[in-house]
ZALO-903177 format. One record per residue: residue number from 1; residue in one letter; x, y, z of N, C-alpha, C in turn. Coordinates in steps of 0.05 Angstrom, whole numbers. Example, Ala and Ser with C-alpha at 12.3 -4.5 7.8 and 13.67 -1.06 7.14 Angstrom:
! ZALO-903177
 resi resn   n.px   n.py   n.pz  ca.px  ca.py  ca.pz   c.px   c.py   c.pz
    1    A    264   -114    156    246    -90    156    264    -66    156
    2    S    257    -45    142    273    -21    143    258      1    157
//
This chain:
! ZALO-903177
 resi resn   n.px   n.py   n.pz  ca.px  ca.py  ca.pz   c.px   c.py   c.pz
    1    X   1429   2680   2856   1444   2656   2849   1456   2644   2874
    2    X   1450   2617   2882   1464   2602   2892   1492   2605   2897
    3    X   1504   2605   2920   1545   2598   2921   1550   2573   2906
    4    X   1532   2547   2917   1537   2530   2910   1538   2521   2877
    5    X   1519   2547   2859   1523   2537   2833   1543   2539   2827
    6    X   1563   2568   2836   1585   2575   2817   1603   2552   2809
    7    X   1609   2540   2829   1626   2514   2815   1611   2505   2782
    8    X   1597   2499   2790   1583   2486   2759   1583   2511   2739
    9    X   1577   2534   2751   1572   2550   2726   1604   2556   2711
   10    X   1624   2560   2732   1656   2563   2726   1659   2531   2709
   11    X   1652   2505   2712   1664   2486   2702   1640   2487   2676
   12    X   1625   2492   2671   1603   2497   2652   1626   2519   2625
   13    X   1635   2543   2638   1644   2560   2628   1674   2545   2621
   14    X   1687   2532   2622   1712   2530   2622   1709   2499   2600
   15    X   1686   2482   2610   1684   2472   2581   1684   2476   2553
   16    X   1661   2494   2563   1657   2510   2528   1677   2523   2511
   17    X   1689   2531   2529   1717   2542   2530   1737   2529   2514
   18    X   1748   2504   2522   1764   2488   2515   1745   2474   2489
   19    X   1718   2471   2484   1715   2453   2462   1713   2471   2434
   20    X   1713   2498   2448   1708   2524   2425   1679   2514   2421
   21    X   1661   2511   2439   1633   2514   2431   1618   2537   2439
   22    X   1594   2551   2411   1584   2568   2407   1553   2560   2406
   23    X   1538   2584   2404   1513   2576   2405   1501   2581   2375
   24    X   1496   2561   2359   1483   2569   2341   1440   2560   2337
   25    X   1433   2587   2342   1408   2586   2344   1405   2570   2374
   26    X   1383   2548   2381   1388   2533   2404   1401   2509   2415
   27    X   1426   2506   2379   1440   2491   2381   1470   2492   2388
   28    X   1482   2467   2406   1520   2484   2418   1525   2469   2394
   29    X   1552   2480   2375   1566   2471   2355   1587   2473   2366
   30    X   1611   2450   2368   1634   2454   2373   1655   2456   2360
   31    X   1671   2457   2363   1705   2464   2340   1709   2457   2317
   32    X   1696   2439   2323   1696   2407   2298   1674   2412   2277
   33    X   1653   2428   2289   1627   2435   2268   1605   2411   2279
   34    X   1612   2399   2298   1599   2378   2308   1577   2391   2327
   35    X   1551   2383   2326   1527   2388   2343   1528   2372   2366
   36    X   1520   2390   2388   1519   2382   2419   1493   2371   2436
   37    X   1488   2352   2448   1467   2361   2460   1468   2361   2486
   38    X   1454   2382   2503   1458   2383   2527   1464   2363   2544
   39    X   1448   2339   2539   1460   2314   2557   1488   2313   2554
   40    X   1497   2310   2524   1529   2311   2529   1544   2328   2537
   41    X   1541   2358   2537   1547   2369   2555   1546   2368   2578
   42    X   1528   2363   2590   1520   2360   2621   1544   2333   2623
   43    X   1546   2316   2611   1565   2293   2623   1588   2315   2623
   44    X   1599   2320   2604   1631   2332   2610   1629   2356   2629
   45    X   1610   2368   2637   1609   2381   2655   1614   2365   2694
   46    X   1595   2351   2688   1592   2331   2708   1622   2319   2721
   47    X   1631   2303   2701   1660   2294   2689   1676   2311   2706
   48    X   1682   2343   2698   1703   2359   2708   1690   2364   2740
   49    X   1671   2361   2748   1663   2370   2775   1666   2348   2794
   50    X   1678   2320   2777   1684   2300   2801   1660   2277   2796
   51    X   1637   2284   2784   1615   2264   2789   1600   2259   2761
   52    X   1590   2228   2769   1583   2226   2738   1554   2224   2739
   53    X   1553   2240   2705   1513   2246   2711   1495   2231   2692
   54    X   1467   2236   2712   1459   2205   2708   1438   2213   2679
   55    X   1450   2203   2657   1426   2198   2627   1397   2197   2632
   56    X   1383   2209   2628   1356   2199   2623   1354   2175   2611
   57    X   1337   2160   2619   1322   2144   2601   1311   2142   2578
   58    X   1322   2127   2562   1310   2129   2532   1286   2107   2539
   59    X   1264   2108   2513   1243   2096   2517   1256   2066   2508
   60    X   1242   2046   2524   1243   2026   2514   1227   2009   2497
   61    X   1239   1996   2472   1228   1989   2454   1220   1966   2458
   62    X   1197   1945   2450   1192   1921   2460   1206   1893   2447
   63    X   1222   1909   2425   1236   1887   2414   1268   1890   2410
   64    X   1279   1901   2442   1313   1912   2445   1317   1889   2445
   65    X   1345   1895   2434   1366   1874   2434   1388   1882   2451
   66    X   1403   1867   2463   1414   1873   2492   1445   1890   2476
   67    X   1452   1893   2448   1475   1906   2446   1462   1936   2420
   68    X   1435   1941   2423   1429   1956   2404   1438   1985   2422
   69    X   1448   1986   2438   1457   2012   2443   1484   2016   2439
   70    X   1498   1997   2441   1524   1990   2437   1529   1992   2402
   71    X   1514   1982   2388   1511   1988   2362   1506   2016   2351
   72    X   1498   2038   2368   1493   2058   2358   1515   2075   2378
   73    X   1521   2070   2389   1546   2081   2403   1570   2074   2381
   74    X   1577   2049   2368   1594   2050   2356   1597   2066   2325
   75    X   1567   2065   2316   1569   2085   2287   1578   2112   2299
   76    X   1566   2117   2321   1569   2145   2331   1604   2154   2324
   77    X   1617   2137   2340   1642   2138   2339   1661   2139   2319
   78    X   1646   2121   2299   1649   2117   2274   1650   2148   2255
   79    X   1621   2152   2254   1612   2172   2245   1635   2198   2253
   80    X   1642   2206   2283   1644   2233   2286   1679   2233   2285
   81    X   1683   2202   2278   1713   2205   2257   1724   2219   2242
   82    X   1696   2202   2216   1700   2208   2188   1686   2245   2188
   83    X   1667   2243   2208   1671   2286   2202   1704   2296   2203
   84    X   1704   2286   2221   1729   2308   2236   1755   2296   2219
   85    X   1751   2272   2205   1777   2262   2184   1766   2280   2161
   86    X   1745   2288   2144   1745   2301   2134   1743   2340   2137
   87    X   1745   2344   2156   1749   2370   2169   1782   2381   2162
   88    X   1792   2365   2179   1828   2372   2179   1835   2363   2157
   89    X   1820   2351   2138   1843   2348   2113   1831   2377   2098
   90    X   1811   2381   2093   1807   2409   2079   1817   2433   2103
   91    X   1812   2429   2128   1836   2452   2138   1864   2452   2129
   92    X   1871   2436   2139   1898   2420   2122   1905   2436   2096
   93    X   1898   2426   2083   1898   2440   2058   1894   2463   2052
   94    X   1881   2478   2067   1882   2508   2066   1907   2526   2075
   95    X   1910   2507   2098   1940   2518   2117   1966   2514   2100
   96    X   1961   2498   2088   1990   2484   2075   1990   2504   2041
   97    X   1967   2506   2030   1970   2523   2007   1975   2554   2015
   98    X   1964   2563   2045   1964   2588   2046   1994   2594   2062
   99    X   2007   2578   2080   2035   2577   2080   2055   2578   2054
  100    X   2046   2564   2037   2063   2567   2012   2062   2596   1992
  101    X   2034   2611   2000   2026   2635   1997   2045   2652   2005
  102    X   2041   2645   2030   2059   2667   2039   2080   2668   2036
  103    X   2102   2643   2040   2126   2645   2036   2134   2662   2013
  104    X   2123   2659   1988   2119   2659   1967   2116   2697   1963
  105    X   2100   2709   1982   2100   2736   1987   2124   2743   1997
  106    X   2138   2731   2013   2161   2743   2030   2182   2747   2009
  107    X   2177   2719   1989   2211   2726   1978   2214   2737   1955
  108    X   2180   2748   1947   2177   2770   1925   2182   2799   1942
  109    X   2171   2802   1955   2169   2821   1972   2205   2837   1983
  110    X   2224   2810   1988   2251   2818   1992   2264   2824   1970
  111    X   2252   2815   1949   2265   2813   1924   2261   2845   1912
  112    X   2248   2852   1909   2237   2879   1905   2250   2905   1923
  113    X   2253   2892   1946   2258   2913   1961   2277   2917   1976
  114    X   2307   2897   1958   2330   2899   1970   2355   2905   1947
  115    X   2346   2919   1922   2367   2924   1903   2363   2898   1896
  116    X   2361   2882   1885   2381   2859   1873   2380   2861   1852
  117    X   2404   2848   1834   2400   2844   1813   2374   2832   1789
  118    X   2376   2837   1764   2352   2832   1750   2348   2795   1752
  119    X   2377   2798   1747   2371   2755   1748   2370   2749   1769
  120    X   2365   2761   1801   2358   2747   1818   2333   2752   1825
  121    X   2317   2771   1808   2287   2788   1815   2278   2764   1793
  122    X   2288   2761   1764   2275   2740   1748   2277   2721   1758
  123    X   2292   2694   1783   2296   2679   1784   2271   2675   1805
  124    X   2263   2712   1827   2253   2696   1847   2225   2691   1842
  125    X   2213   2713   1820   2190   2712   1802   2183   2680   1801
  126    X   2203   2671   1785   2190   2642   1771   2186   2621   1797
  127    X   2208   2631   1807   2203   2616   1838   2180   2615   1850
  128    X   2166   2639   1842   2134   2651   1864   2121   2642   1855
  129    X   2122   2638   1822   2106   2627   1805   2096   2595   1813
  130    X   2128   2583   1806   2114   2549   1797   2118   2544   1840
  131    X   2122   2561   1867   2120   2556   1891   2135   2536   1897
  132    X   2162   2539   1884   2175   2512   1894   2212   2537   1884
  133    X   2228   2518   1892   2251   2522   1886   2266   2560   1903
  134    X   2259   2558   1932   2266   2580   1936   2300   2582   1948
  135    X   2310   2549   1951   2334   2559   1966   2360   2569   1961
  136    X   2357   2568   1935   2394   2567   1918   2380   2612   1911
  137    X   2360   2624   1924   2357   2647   1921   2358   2662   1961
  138    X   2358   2650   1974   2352   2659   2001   2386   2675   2009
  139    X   2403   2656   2006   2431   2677   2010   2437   2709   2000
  140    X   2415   2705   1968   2421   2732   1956   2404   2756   1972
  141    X   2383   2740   1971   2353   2751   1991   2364   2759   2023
  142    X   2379   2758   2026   2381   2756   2068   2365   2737   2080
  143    X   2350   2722   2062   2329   2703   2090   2349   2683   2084
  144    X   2329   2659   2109   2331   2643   2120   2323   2608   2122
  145    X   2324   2605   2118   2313   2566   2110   2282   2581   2138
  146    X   2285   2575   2164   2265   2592   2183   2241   2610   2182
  147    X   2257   2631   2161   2237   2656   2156   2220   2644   2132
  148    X   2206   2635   2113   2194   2623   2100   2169   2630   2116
  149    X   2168   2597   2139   2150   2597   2137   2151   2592   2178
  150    X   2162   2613   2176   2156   2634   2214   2129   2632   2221
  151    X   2112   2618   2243   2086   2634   2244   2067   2619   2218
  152    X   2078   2607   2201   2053   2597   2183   2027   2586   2190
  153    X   2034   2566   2203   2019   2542   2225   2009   2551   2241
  154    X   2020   2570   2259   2007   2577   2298   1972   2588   2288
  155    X   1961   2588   2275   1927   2592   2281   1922   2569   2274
  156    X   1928   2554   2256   1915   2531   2248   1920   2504   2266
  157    X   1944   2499   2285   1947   2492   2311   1933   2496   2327
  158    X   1929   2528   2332   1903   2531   2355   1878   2522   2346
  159    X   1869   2516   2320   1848   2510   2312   1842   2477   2315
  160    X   1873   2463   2308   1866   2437   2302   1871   2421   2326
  161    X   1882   2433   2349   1879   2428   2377   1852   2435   2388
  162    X   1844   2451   2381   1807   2458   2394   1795   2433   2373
  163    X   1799   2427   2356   1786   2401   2345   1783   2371   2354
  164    X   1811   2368   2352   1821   2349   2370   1808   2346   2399
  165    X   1810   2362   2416   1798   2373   2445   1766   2363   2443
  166    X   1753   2375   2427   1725   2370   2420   1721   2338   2414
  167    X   1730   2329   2403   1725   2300   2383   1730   2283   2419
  168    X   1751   2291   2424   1763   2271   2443   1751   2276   2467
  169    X   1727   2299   2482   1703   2305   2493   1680   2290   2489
  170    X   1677   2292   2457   1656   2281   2452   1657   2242   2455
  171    X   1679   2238   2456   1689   2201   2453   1685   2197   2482
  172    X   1698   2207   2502   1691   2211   2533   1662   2209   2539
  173    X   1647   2221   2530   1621   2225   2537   1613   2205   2531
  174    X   1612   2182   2513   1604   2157   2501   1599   2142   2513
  175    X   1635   2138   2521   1645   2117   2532   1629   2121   2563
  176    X   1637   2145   2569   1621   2136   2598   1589   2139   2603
  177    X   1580   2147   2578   1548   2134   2584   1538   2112   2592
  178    X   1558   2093   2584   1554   2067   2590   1566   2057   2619
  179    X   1576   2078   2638   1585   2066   2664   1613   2052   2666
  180    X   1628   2078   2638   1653   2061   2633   1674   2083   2633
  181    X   1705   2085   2666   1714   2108   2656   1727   2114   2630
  182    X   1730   2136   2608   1741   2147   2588   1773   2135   2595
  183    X   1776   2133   2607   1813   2129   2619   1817   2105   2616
  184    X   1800   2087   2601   1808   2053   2614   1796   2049   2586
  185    X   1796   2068   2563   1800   2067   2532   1808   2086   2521
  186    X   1821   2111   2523   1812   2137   2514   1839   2149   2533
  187    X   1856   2166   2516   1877   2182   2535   1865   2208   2544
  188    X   1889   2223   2564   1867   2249   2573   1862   2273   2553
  189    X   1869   2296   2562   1864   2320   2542   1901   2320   2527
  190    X   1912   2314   2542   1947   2326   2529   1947   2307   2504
  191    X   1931   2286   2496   1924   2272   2469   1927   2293   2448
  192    X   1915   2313   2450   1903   2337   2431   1924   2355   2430
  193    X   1943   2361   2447   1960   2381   2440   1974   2362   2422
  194    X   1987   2336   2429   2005   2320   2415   1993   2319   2391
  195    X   1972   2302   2384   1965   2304   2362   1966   2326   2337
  196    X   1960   2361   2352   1954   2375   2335   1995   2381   2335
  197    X   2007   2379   2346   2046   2381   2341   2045   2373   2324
  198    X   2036   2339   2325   2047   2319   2299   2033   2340   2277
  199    X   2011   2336   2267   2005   2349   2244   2018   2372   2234
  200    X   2023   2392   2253   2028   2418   2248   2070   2416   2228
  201    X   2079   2399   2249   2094   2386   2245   2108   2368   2218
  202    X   2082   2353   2212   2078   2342   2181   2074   2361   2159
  203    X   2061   2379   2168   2055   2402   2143   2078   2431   2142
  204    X   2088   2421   2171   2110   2441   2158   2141   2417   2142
  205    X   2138   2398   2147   2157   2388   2130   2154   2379   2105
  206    X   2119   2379   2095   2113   2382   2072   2114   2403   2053
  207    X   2117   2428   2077   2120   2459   2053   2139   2457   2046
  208    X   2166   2452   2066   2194   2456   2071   2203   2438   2043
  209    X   2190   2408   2040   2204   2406   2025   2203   2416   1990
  210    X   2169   2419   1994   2170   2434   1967   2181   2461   1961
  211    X   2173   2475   1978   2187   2505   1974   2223   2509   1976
  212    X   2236   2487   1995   2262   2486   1990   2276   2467   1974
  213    X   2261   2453   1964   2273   2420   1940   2291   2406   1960
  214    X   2281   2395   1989   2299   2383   1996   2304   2353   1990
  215    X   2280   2351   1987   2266   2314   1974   2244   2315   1954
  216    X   2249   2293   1939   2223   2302   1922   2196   2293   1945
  217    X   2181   2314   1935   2152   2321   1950   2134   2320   1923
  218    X   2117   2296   1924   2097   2288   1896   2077   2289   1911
  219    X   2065   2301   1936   2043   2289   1945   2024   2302   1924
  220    X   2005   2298   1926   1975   2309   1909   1978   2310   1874
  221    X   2011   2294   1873   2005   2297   1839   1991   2273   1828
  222    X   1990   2286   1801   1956   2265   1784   1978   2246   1779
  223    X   2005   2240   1780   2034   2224   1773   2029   2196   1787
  224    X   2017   2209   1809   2017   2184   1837   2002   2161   1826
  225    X   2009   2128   1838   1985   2116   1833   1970   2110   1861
  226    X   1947   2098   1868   1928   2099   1875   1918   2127   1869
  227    X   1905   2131   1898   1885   2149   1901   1892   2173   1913
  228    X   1885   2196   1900   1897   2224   1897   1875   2245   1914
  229    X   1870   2255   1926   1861   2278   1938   1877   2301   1961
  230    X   1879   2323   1926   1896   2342   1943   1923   2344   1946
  231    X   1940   2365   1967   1960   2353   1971   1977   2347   1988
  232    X   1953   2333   2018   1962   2331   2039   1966   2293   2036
  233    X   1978   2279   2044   1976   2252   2039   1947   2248   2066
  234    X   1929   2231   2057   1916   2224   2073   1922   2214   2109
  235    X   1940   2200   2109   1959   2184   2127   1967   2200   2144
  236    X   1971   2225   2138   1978   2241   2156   1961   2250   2175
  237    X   1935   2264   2167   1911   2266   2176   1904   2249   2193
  238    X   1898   2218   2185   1891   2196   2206   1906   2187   2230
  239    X   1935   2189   2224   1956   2187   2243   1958   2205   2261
  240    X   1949   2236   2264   1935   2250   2277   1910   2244   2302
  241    X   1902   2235   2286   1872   2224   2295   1879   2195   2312
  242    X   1889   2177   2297   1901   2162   2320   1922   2162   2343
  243    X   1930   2186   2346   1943   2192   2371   1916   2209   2383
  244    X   1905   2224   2373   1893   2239   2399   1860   2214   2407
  245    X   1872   2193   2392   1853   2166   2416   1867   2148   2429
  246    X   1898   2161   2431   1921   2146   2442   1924   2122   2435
  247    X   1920   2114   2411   1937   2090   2403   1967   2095   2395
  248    X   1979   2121   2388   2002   2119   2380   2010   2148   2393
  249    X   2038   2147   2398   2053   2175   2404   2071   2191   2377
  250    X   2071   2211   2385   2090   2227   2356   2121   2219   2371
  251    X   2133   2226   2345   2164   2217   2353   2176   2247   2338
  252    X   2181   2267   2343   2195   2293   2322   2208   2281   2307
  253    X   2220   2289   2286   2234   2289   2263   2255   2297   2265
  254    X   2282   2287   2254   2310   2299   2267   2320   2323   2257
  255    X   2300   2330   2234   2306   2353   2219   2276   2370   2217
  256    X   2273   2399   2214   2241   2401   2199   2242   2391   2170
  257    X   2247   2379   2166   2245   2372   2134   2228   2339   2145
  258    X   2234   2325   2168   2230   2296   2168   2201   2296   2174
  259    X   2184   2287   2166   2161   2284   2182   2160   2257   2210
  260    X   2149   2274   2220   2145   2257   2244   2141   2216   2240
  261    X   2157   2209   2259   2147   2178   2263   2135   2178   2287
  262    X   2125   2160   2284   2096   2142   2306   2105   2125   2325
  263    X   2095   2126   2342   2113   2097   2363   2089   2086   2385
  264    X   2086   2055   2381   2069   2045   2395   2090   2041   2421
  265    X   2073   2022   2439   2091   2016   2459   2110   1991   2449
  266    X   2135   1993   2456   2162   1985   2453   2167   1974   2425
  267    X   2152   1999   2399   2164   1999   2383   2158   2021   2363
  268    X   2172   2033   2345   2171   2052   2331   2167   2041   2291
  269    X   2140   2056   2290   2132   2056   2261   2144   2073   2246
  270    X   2154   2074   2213   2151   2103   2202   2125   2111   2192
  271    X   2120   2128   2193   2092   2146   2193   2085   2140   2162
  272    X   2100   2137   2132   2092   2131   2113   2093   2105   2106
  273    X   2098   2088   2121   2109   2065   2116   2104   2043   2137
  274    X   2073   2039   2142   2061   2022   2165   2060   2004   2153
  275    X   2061   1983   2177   2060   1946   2158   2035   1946   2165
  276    X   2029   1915   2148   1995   1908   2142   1985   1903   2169
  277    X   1999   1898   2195   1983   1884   2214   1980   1914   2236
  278    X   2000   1932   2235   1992   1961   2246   1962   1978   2230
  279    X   1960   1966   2207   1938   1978   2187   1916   1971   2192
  280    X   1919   1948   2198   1888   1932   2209   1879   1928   2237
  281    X   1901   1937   2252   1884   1946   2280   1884   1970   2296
  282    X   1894   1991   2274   1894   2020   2281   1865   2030   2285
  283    X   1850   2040   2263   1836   2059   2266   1814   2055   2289
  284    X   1803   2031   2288   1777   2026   2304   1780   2013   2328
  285    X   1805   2021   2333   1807   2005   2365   1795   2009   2384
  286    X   1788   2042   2381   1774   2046   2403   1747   2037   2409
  287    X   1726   2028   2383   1702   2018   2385   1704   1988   2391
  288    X   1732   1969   2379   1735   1947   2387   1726   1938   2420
  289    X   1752   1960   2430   1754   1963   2462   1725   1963   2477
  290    X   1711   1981   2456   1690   1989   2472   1675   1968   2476
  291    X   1662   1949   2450   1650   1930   2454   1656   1908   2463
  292    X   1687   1904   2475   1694   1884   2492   1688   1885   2520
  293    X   1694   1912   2535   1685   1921   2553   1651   1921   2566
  294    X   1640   1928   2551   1603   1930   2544   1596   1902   2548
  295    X   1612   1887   2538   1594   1859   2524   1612   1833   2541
  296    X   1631   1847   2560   1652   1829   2575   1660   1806   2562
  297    X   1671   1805   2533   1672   1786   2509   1684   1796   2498
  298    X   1704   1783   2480   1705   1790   2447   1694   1781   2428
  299    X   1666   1808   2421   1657   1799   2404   1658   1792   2379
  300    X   1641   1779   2362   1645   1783   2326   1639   1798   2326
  301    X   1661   1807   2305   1658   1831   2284   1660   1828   2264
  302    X   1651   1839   2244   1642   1839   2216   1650   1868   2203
  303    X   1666   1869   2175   1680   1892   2171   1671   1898   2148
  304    X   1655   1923   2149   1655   1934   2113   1668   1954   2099
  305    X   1678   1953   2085   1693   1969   2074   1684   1992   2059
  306    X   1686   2016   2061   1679   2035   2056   1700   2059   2043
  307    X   1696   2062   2012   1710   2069   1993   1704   2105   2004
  308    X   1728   2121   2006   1723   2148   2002   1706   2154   2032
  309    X   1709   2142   2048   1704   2141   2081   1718   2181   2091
  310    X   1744   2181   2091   1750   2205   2095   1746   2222   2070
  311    X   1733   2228   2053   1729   2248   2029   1732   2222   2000
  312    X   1718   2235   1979   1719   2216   1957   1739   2227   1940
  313    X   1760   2207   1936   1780   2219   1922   1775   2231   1889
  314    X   1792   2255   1876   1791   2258   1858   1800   2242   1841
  315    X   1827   2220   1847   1827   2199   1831   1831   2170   1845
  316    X   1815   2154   1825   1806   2132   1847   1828   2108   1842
  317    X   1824   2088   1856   1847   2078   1853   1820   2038   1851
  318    X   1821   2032   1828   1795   2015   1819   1800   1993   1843
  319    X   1821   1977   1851   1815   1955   1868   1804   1972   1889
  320    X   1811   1991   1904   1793   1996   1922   1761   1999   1918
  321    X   1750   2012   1893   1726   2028   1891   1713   1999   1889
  322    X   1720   1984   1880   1707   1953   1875   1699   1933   1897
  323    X   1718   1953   1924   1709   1936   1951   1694   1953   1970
  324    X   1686   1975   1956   1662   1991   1977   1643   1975   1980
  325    X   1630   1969   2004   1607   1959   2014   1610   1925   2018
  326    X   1635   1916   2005   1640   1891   2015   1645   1891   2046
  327    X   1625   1868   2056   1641   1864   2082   1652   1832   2092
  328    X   1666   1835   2106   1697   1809   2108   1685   1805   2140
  329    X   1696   1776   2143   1699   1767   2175   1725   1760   2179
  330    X   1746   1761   2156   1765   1752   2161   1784   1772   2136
  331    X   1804   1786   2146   1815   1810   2131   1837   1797   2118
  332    X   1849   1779   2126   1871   1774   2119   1877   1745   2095
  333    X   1860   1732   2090   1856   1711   2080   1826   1709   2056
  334    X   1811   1732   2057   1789   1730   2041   1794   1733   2018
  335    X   1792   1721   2002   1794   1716   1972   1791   1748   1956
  336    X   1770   1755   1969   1767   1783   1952   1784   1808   1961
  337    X   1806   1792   1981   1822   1815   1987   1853   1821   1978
  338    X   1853   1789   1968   1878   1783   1956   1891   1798   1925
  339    X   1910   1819   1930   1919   1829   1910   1934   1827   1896
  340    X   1921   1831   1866   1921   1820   1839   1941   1841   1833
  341    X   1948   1864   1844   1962   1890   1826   1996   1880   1838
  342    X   2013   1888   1821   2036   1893   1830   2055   1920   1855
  343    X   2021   1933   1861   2029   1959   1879   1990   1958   1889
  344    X   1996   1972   1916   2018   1974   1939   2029   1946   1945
  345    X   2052   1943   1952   2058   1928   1971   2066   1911   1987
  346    X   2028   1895   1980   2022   1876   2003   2013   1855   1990
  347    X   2005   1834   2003   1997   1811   1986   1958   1820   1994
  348    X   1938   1838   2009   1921   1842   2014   1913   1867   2002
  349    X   1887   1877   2004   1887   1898   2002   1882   1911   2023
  350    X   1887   1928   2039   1870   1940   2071   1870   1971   2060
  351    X   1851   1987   2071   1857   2012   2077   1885   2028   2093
  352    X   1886   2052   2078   1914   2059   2084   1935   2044   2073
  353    X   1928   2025   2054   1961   2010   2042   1975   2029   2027
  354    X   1970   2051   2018   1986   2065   2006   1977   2095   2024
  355    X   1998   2120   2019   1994   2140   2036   1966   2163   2024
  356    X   1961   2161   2007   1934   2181   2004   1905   2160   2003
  357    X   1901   2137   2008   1879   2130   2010   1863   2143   2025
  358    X   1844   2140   2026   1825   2158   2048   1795   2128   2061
  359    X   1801   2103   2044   1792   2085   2054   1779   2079   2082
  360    X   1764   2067   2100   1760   2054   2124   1743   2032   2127
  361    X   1755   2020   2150   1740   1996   2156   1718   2001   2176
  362    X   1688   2005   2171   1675   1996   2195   1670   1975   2206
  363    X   1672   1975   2235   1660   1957   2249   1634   1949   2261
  364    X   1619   1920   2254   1599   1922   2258   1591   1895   2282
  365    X   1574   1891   2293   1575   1875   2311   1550   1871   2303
  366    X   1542   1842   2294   1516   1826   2293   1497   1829   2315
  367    X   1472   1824   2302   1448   1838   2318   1447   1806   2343
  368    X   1443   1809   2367   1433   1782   2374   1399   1774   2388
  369    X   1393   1755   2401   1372   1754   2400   1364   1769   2428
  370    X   1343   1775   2432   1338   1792   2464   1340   1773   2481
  371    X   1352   1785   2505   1356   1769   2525   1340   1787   2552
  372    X   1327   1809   2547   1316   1825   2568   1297   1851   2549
  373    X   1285   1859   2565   1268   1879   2554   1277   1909   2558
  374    X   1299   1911   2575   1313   1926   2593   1339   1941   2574
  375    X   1347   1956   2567   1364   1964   2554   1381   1989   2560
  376    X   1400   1990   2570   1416   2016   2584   1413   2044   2568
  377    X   1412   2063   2589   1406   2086   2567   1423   2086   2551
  378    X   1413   2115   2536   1435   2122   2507   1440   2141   2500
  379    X   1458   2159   2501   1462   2184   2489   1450   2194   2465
  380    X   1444   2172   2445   1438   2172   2420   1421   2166   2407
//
């Protein structure tokens, strides 16, 4: 072996590393469950060594259109969203039921094995039972508001930061296939630790409040209206996801009971409670960006709406399901968007108007006519 490889083979090794990618069969799978292919590797390799590497050539077709790479760069983006939006909400949900597990073990577990009385062993029973109502028993118990839920979160953190890490690797690699740095749309890696805080963060003030009744906590009941899946609010999940593509920063909560607020630059959102014009230029900014950049324009865009985008809810909420596959040039004023219900809200309908939608808007950019036969490579 070469001296000169080790660099590459150490930055080769320290990638894989950080994206948690494995080899399955002759394929790299990363954190996310997302498939690799060596070209994209080779860029983020390339990337950490200082230099950027050059794509093969895709074949050229005799009837390109000068933004059809740009068009499949943006589903791409699109696409490895809605995986990874539907990833963390069923992790999500695992972490947050199996935290409530446990708590739920601890204060059977003290209860048993500290003398107490029968009415405080019957009280903590029912407690374990319906997983709610533990605090007016913790004084008798020796715990702690703290000890609950100690340690619940820290694997599922390390997990949902190697996700994050991955997704926001894979968005890097995109962007600069096209001769465009990641930094001039796209934040660096510390995106991913913040992002996976906020969440971890949200879900512990979602146990907290059910297991201690500090507020009422209805997320995932069939009570709610719109659209129900589970019992993480959707919103949370995406607001995640939109910080680790740096559109928004976490703000902590003044208590663990508060969930985190959001803060653009020189101003602060609440995290359940976004207005209509933060709603409609959140999620896809980053493909917006992209195709302004690409196309040195702002292009048209064209928006379809896509019902059950992050997972299909178990209960649907009908004005939305009625606008799957419609698509709008204009969000704010289209007749078919104007809402007839007295909830959520708004006078529109958008995705995300209420906190468990799982709704999205894609973005699409009209085909145009060829202007060259010539078409920049493509990752994809």
């Amino acid at each position: 072996m070469a001296t000169t490889d080790l660099p590459i083979l150490a930055a080769a090794y320290e990638a894989a590393s950080d994206l948690g990618l494995r080899l399955d069969g002759e394929v790299l799978i990363d954190a996310a469950g997302e498939p690799w292919t060596m070209r994209e590797f080779s860029a983020v390799v390339a990337a950490r060594l200082g230099y950027e590497a050059q794509p093969l050539p895709e074949p050229v077709q005799a009837a390109a259109r000068p933004n059809r790479s740009l068009q499949k760069a943006m589903a791409k983006l699109t696409q490895l969203r809605a995986s990874l939006g539907n990833r963390l909400m069923a992790a999500s949900e695992h972490a947050y039921e199996e935290a409530l597990r446990r708590a739920g073990v601890k204060v059977g577990a003290r209860a048993r094995s500290r003398g107490t009385t029968k009415a405080v062993q019957s009280a903590a029973r029912t407690a374990v039972v319906a997983g709610e109502g533990f605090a007016p028993l913790l004084a008798a118990l020796g715990l702690k508001e703290a000890d609950l839920l100690a340690g619940a979160f820290s694997t599922y953190e390390t997990q949902a930061r190697a996700m994050f890490a991955a997704q926001l690797a894979r968005q890097h690699a995109i962007v600069r296939s096209f001769g465009i740095d990641p930094l001039s749309v796209l934040p660096d890696d510390r995106a991913s630790t913040d992002a996976a805080s906020y969440l971890v963060a949200g879900l512990i003030a979602l146990a907290r409040q059910r297991l201690l009744g500090k507020r009422e906590n209805t997320a995932g009941s069939s009570d709610l209206p719109g659209e129900v899946t589970g019992s993480i609010p959707a919103r949370l999940i995406l607001s995640a996801i939109a910080i680790n593509e740096g559109q928004v920063r976490h703000i902590p909560g003044r208590t663990p009971d508060d969930i985190p607020t959001l803060a653009r630059i020189g101003a602060v959102i609440d995290q359940l409670g976004m207005g209509l014009d933060d709603a409609l230029s959140g999620s896809l900014s980053l493909e917006v960006a992209l195709a302004q950049v690409v196309l040195e324009r702002t292009p048209t865009i064209e928006w379809e709406w896509v019902h059950g985008f992050y997972g299909e809810p178990t209960t649907e909420f009908d004005p939305h399901a009625r606008l799957d596959g419609e698509v709008f040039t204009d969000r704010n004023t289209d007749p078919r968007l104007i809402s007839d219900t007295d909830w959520p809200p708004f006078d529109v309908y958008f995705p995300r108007d209420h906190d468990t939608c799982t709704c999205e808007w894609i973005a699409l950019i009209p085909e145009e006519e060829p202007e060259s036969e010539d078409e920049a490579p493509s990752l994809f």
